[in-house]
LUMLUM-255427 format. One record per residue (C-alpha): x, y, z; residue in one letter; residue number from 1; chain. Coordinates in steps of 0.001 Angstrom, whole numbers, plus 500000, padded with zeros to 6 digits. Example, Ala and Ser with C-alpha at 12.3 -4.5 7.8 and 13.67 -1.06 7.14 Angstrom:
2
(keba (512300,495500,507800),'A',1,'A');
(keba (513670,498940,507140),'S',2,'A');
***
This chain:
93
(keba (534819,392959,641147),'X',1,'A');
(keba (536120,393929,644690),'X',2,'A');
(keba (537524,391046,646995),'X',3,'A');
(keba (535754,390144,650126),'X',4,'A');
(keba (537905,389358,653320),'X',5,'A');
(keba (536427,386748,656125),'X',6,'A');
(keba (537989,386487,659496),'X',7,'A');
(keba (536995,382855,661149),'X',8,'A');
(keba (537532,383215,664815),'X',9,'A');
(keba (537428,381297,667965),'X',10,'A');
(keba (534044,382619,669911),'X',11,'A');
(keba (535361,379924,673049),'X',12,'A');
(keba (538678,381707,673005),'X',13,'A');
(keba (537163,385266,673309),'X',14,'A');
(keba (538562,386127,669956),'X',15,'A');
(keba (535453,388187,668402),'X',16,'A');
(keba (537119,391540,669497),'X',17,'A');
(keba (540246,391268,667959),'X',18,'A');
(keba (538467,390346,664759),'X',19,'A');
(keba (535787,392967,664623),'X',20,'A');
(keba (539149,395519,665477),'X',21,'A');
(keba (540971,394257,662066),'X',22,'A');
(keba (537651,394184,660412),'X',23,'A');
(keba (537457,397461,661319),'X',24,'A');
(keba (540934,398153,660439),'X',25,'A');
(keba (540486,396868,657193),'X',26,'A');
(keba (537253,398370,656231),'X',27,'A');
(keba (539042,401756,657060),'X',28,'A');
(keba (541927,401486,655081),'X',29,'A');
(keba (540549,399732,651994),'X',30,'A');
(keba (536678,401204,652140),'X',31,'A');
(keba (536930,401881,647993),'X',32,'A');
(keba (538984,398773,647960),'X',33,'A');
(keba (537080,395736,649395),'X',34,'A');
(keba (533505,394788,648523),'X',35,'A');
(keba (532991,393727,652528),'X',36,'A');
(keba (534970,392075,655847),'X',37,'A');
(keba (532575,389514,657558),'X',38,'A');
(keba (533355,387898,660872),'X',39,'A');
(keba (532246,383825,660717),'X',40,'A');
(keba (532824,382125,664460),'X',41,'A');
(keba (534896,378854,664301),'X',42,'A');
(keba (533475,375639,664725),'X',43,'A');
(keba (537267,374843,665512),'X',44,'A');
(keba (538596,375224,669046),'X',45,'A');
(keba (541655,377898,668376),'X',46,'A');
(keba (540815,378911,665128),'X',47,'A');
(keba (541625,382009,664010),'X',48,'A');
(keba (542083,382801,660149),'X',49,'A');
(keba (542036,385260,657524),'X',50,'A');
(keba (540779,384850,654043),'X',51,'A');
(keba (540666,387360,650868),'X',52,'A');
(keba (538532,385376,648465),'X',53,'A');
(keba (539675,381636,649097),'X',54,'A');
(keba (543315,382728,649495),'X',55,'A');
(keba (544477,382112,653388),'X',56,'A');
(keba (546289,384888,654325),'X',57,'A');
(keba (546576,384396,657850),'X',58,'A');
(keba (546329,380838,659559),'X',59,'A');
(keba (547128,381491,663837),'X',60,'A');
(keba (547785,377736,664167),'X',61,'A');
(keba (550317,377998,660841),'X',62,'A');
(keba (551571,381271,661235),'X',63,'A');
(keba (552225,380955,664974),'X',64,'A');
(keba (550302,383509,666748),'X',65,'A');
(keba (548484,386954,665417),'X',66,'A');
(keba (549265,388798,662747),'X',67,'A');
(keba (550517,392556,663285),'X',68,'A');
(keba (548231,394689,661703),'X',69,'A');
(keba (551189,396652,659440),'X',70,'A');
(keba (551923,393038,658216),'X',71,'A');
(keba (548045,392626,657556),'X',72,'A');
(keba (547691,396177,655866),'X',73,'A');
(keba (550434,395274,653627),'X',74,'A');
(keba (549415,391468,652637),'X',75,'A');
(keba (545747,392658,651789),'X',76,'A');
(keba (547021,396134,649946),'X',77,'A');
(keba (549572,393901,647654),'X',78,'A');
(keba (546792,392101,646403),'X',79,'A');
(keba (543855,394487,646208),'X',80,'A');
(keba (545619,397661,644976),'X',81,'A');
(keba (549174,397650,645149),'X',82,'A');
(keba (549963,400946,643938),'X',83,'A');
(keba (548180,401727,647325),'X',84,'A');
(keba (549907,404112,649503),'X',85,'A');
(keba (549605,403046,653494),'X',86,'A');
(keba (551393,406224,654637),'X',87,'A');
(keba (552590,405166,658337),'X',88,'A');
(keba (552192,401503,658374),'X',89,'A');
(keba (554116,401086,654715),'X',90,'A');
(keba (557504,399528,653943),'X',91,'A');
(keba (560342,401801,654386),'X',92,'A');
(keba (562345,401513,651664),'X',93,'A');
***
């Protein structure tokens, strides 16, 4: 069964945009990957979060700020297929 990924974001803080760009992001890199990226608006002033499943991968308020998308590309790839190649954005070695 593919994982689904949720980004909770602040609609008061003007945050839908940079959510539907990593959604996008996301749904790019990992089309045959992930069964679907929804965008849920925050009922929390400042929220901003990132969930595969009911794993938190990215908290703004914990994590201090955004996350870069690299970083993103490679937390979601070393869970959903981590023989996954992400050709620019991987690790070097």
């Amino acid at each position: 069964m593919k994982s689904d990924i949720t980004i909770e974001y602040c609609p008061k803080c003007g945050w839908l945009l940079r959510a539907a760009y990593m959604a996008q992001e996301l749904l790019t890199t990992f089309e045959e990957d992930l069964g679907g990226v929804s965008l849920r608006p925050s009922e929390t002033a400042g929220s901003y979060k990132i969930l595969l499943g009911e794993e938190t991968l990215f908290d703004r308020k914990r994590d201090n700020g955004f996350p870069d998308i690299k970083e993103l590309k490679q937390q979601v790839r070393d869970r959903v297929n981590p023989g996954k190649s992400l050709g620019h954005s991987d690790r070097k070695a």
